[in-house]
C-alpha positions in Angstrom: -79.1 -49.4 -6.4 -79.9 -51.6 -3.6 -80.4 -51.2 0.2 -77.0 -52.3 0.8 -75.6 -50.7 -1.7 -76.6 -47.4 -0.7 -75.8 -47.7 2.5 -72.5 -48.4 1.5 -71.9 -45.3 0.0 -72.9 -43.3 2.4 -70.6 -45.0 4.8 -67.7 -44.0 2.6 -68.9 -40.6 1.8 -68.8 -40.2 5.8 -65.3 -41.6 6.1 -64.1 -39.4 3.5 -65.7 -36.2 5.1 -64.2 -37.1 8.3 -60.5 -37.6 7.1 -60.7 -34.8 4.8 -58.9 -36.2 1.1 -57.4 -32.6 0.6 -55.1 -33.0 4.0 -55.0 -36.6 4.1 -51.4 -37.2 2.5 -49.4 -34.2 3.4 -46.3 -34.1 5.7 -47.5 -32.5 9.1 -45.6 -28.9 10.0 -43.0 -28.6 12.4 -41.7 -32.3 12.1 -39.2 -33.4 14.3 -36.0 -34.6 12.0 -35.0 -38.0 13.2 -32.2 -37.8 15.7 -33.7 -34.8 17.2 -35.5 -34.5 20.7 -38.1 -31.6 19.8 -40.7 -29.8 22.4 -43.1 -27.0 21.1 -40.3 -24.6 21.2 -36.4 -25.9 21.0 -35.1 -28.8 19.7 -31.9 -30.4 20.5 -29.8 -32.3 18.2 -27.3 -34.8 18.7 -24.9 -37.3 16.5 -26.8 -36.3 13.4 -24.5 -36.5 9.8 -25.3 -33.1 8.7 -27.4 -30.1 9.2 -30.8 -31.5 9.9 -34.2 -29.2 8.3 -37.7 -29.8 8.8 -38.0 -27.8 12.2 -40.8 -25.6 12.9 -40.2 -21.7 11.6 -41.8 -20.7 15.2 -38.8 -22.3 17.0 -37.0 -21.0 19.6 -34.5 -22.7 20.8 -32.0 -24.7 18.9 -29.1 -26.8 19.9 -26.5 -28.9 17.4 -24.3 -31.0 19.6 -21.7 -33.3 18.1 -22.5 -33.8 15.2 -21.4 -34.6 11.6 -21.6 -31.1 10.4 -18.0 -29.4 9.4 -19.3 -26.3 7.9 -21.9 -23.3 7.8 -23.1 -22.6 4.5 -24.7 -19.0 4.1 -28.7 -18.9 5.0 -28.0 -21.7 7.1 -31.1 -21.1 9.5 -33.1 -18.9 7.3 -36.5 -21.7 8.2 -35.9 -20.8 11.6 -36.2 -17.1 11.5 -37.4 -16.8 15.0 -34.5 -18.1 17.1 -33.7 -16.2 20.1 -31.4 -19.6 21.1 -28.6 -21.2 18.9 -26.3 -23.5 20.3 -23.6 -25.2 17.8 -21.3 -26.8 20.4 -18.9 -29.7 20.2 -18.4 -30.0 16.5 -15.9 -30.7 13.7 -17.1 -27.1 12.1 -14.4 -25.3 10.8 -15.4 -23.1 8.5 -18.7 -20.8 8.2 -19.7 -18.1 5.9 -20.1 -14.6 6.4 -23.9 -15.4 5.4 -24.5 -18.1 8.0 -26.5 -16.6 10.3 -28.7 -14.0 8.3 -31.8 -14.0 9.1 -31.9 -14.4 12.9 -32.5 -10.8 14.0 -34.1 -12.0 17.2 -31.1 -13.9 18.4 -29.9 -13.4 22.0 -27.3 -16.2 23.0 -25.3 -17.8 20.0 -22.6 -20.4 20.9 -20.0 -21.6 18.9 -17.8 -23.2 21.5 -15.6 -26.8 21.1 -15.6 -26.6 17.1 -12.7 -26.3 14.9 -12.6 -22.5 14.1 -9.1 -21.4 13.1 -11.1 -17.7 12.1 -14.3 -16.3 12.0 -14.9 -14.3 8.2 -15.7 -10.1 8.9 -19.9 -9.2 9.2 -20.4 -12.8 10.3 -22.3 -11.0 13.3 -24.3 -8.1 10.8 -27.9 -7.6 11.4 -27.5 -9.6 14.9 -28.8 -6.2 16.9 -30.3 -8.3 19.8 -27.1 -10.6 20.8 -26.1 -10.4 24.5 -24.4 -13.5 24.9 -21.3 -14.9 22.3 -19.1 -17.6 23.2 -16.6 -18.9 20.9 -14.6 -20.8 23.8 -12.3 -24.3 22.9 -12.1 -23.2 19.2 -8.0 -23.0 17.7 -7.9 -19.4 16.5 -4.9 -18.4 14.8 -4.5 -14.9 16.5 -3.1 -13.1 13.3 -5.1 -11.0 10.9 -8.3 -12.5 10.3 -8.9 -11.9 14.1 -8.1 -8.1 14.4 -11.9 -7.4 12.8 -13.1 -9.5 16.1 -10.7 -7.9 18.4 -12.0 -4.4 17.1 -16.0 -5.8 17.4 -16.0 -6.9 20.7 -15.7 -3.6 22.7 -18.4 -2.4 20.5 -21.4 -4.6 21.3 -23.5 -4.9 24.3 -22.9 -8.2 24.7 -20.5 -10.5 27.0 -18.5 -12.5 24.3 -16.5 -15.3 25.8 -13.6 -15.6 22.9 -11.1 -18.3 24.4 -7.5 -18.7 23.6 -5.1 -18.5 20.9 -3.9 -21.5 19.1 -1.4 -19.7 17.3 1.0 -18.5 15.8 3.5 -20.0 18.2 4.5 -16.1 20.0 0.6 -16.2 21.3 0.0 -19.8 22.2 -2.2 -19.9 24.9 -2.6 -16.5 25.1 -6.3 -15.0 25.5 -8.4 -13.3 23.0 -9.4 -10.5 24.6 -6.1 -9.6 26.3 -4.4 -9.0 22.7 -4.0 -5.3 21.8 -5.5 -4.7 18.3 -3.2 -1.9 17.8 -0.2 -4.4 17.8 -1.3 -6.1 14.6 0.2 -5.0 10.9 -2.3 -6.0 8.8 -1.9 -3.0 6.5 -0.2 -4.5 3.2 1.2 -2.7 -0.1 2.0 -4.0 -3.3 3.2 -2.3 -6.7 2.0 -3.9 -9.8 2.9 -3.2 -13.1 0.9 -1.1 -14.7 2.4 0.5 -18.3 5.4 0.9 -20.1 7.0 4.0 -22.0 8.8 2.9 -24.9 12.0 5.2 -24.5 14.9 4.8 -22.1 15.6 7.4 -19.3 17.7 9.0 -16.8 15.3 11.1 -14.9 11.8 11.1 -13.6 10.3 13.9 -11.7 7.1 15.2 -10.8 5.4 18.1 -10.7 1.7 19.8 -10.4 0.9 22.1 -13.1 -3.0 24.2 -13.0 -4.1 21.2 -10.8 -3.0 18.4 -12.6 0.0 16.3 -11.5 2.6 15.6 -14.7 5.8 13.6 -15.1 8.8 14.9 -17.0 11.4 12.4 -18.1 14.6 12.9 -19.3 15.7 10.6 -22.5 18.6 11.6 -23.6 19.0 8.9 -26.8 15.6 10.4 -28.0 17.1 14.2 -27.7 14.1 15.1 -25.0 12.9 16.1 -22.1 9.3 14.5 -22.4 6.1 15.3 -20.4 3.1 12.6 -19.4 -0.1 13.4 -18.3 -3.3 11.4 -17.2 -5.5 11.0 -20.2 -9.0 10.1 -18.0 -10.6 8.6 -21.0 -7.9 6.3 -21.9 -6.9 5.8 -18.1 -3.2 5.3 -18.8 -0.8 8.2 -19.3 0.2 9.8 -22.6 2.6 12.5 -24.0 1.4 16.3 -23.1 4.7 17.4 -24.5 8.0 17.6 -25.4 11.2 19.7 -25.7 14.2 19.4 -27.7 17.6 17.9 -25.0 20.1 16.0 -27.1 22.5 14.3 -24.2 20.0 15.4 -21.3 20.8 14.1 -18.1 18.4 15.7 -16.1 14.7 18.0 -16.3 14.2 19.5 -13.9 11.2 21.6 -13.3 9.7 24.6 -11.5 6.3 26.0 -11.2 5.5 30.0 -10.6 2.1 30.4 -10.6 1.2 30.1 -14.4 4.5 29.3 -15.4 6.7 26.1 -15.5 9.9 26.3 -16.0 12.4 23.3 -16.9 16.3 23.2 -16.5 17.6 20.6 -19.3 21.6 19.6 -18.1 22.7 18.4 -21.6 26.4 16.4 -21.5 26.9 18.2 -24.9 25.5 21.9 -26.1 25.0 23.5 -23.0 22.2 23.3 -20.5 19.3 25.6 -21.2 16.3 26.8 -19.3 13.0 26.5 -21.1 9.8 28.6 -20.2 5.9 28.5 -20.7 4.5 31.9 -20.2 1.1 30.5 -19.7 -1.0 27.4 -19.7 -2.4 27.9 -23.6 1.7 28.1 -24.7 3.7 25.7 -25.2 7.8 25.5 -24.1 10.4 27.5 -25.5 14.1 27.6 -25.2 14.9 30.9 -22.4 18.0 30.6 -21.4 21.6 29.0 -21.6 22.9 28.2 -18.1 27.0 29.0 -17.3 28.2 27.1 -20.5 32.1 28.0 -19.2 31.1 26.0 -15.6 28.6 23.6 -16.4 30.8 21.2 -19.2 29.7 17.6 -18.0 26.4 18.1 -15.5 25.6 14.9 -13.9 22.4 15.6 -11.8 20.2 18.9 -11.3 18.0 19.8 -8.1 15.6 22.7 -6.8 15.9 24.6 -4.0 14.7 27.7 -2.3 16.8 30.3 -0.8 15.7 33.4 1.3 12.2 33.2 -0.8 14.0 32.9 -4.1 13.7 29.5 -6.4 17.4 28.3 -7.3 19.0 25.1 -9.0 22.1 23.3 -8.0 23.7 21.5 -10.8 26.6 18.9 -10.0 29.0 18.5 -12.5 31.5 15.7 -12.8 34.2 16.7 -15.3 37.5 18.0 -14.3 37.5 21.7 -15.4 33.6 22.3 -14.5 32.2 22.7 -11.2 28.9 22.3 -9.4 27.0 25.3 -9.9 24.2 26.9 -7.5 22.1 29.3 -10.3 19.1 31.8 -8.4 16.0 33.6 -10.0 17.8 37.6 -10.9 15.3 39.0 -13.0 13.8 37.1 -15.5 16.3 34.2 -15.9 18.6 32.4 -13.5 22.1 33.0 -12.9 25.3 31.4 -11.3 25.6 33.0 -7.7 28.3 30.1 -6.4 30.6 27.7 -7.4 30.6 25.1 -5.5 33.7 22.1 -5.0 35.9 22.3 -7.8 37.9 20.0 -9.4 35.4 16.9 -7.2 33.7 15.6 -10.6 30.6 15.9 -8.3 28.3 12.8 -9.3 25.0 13.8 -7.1 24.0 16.9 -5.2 21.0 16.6 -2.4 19.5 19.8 -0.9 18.0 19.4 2.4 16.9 20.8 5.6 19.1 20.3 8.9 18.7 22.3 12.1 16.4 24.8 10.5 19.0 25.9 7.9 19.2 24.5 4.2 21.9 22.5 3.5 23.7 20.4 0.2 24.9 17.6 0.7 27.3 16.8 -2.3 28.5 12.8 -3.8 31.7 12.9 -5.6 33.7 10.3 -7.5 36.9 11.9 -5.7 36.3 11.8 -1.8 33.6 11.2 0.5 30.0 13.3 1.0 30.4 16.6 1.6 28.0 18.6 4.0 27.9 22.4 3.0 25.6 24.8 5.2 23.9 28.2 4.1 25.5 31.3 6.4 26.2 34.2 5.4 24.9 34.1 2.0 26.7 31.5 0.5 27.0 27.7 1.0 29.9 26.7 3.4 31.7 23.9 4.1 30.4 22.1 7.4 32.1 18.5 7.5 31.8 15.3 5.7 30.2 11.7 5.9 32.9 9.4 7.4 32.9 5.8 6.2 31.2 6.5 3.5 33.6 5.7 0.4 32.6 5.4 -2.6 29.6 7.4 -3.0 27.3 7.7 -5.8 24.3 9.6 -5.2 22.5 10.4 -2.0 18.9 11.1 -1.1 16.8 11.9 2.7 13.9 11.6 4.0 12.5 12.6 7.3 10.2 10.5 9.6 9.7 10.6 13.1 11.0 13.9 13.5 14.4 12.1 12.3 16.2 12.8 9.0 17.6 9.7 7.5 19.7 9.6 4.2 20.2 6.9 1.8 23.5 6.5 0.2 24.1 5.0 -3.3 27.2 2.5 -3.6 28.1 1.0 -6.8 30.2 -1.6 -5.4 29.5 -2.6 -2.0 26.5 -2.4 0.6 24.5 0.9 0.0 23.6 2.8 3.4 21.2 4.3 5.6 22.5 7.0 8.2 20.7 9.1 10.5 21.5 12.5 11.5 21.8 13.0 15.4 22.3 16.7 15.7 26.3 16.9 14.6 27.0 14.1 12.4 24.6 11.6 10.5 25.6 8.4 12.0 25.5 4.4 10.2 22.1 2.8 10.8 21.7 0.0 8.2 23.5 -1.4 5.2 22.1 -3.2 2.3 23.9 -5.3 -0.3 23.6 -3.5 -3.3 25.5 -4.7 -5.8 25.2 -2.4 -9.2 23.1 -0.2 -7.9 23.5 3.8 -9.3 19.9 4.8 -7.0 18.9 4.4 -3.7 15.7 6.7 -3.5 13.4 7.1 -0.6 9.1 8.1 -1.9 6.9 8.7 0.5 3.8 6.9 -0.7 0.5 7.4 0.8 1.4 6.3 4.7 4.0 4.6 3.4 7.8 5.6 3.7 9.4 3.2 0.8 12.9 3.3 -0.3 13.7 1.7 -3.7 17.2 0.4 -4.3 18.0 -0.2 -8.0 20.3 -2.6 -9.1 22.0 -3.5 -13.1 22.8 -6.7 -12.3 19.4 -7.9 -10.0 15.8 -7.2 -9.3 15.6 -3.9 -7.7 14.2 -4.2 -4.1 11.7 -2.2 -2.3 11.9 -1.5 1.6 9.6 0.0 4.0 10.4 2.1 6.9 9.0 0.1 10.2 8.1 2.9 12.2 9.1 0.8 15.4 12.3 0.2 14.8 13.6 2.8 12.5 14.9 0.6 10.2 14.0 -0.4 6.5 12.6 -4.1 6.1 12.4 -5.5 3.0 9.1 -5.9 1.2 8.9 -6.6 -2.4 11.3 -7.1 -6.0 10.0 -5.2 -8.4 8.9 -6.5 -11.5 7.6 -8.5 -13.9 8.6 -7.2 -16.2 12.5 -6.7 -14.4 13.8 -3.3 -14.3 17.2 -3.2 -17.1 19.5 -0.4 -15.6 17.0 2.0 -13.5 18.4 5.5 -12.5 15.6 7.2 -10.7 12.0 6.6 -9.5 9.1 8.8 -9.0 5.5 9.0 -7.7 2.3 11.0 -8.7 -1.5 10.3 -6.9 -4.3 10.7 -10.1 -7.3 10.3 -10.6 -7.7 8.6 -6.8 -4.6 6.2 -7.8 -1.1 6.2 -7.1 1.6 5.5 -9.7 5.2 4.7 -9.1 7.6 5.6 -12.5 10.9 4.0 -12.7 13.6 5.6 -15.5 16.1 2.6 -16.9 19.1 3.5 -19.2 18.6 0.6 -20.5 15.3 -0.5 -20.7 12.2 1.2 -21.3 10.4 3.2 -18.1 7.7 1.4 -16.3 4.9 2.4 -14.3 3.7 0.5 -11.0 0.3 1.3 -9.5 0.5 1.3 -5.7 -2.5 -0.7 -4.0 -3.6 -1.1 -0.7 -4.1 -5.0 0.9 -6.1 -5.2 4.2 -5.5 -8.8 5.5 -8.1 -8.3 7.9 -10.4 -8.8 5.5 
């Protein structure tokens, strides 16, 4: 190789060792994205048509103003883990994910302000320890549920959080953030959904706890039974435990003493009986036949307890019988009253008025009748005025109130409260075909379920405020064909609403819990 050539090479070896051909063609760190103004630590960003990258992972400081960006995805600024600075103002944003910001645990002042935020999701601040400075100012927030989470953060951080006004709903227009009263918002929903169906038709549901375990007895009279449903925990759905023999039963009604359950079948035809298990290993037997000469056509059976002694109270609706009250004497139970001959009583109700028990009888002849324990016996104490045409009646307490929820077959069914002397109109409900009007205190939740033959049945809720039932859901699919009673059991951590139909088979409903909030 010549002089010159030599030379030449080691000319380019030199050039090549200067410029180093490893580095020579790789993007430089930390570039500035184009329609960004960029010092060694912020950057400020404005106009650009979405989310610009490329910034250096030391960064500081970082501002977004007006540009084409409309949403946050999740792990938006994970390249920029070292932000102490974040200033998205004067956007179209209005949406961001919970996600968004994860990452930026050295974040002090975050701004949000002039975008289109209707709501901000729950945890969007999480892992944000080091935040003293929020604003969310000039957004539209829609101060209903999604905001209560934010209302209930705010107090909670050190940190001044500048939160605007409401855009809606139209009651809080204009209204401040941080002068609405988190306990005002109802952002506690319940729904029943179906859950199973039991072949058989039914009169009665009722349920009771035996050694621990909460059962359901129903009464079918066209299968002849009284028949008993447990929680099977491997098949999570409820099955048969048992069953006793109840041609015509209208009503089982059961009692538990200690290792024994009792269960009072009012048959139409043979006679009520009392069955008995002596013990948890045994299964039912027939005990007792209950006043066959007074008990000819019973139409309902209840429980109560009397000077420490269990008793039933069976209302009878036929011309010659009368409503019975039977108590524990010895082993069985026996008549100790008549009550309201002659009445073809259609429902009886015990309850608890001014410290004293009380019935409370429905009768196909007259209106309510309100009898008092005194003296021993059950007396007469007055009756329910306007109340024609009474099927059935049922109470529940709430507030320190007792209310009462009357059945009507033709007409508006009603609610009454008592006030000391009388119980006095509160509400009315159309109810057209309805034979049950029953109140079930589920969970928090004081519900009242009024059945109908001819529509959906309806589901209320007690509104605590005003005291009166509002309206909250139809129950079904699949409808409800005739329903005569409703029950509730909690298993297994679930709750369970049952709902007997003469003509149709029983359903169950699970009872869940909605937190719009979330």
């Amino acid at each position: 190789m010549g002089g010159a050539g030599i030379l030449l090479l080691l000319l380019l070896l030199l050039l090549l060792a200067g410029a180093g051909v490893g580095e020579a063609w790789r993007p430089p760190k930390g570039k500035c994205p184009l329609r960004c103004s960029c010092s060694k630590d912020s950057a400020l960003c404005e106009g650009s048509p979405d989310l610009p990258e490329s910034f250096s992972p030391s960064l500081l400081s970082l501002s977004l103003v007006r540009t084409g960006v409309t949403q946050l995805k999740a792990g938006s600024f994970l390249r920029v883990p070292s932000l102490h600075l974040l200033f998205i103002e004067d956007n179209e944003i209005g949406s961001i994910s919970k996600n968004a910001l994860r990452g930026l645990r050295s974040l002090t002042h975050l701004s949000l302000a002039n975008n289109q935020l209707e709501t901000l999701p729950r945890f969007l601040f999480r892992g944000l320890e080091t935040l003293t400075h929020v604003d969310l100012r000039g957004n539209p927030f829609q101060c209903d549920c999604r905001v209560l989470w934010l209302l209930q953060w705010i107090p909670t951080v050190n940190a001044s959080v500048g939160t605007g006004a409401c855009a809606g709903p139209t009651a809080l227009a204009h209204m401040q953030l941080r002068h609405l009263d988190p306990k005002t918002f109802k952002c506690r929903a319940i729904e029943l959904s179906w859950f199973q169906t039991v072949g058989e038709l039914a009169l009665g549901a009722e349920a009771f706890s035996y050694q621990g375990e909460p059962h359901i007895i129903l009464a079918q009279p066209f299968a002849g039974r009284c028949l008993i449903l447990t929680w099977d925990y491997s098949l999570q759905r409820f099955r048969p435990e048992e069953e006793l023999s109840a041609p015509s039963v209208v009503s089982c009604k059961p009692l538990v003493l200690g290792p024994r359950l009792f269960v009072l079948a009012a048959r139409l035809w043979g006679g009520s009986q009392l069955w008995a298990r002596p013990g948890p290993d045994l299964r039912l037997a027939p005990m007792q036949a209950l006043a066959p000469r007074r008990l000819l056509r019973p139409n309902d059976a209840e429980l109560l307890w009397l000077e420490g002694q269990p008793c039933f109270v069976v209302a009878d609706a036929s011309k010659a019988g009368s409503t019975t009250l039977l108590c524990r004497d010895g082993p069985g139970f026996y008549p100790r009253q008549s009550l309201h001959a002659w009445h073809r009583d259609t429902d009886v109700e015990p309850l608890e008025l001014d410290g004293r028990p009380h019935l409370l009888l429905a009768s196909a002849s007259q209106r309510p009748v309100l009898f008092h324990w005194f003296g021993g016996r059950f007396e007469r104490r007055t009756d329910i005025p306007e109340a024609e045409d009474v099927y059935a009646t049922h109470h529940f307490q709430a507030g320190g109130d007792v209310f009462l929820c009357l059945t009507r077959y033709i007409g508006d069914s009603m609610v009454m409260r008592w006030d000391g002397s009388m119980f006095r109109l509160l509400q009315q409900l159309p109810s057209r075909g309805a034979h049950v009007f029953q109140p079930l205190l589920i969970a928090k939740d004081q519900l009242a379920i009024l059945g109908s033959d001819f529509a959906f049945s309806q589901v209320f809720r007690l509104d605590p405020d005003r005291g009166l039932l509002e309206q909250l859901q139809e129950l079904g699919p699949p409808a409800l064909v005739a329903p005569r009673a409703f029950a509730h059991i909690t298993t297994a951590g679930r709750r369970f609403l049952f709902a007997a139909c003469f003509k149709g088979p029983t359903q169950i409903y699970q009872h869940h819990e909605l937190d719009l909030s979330a």
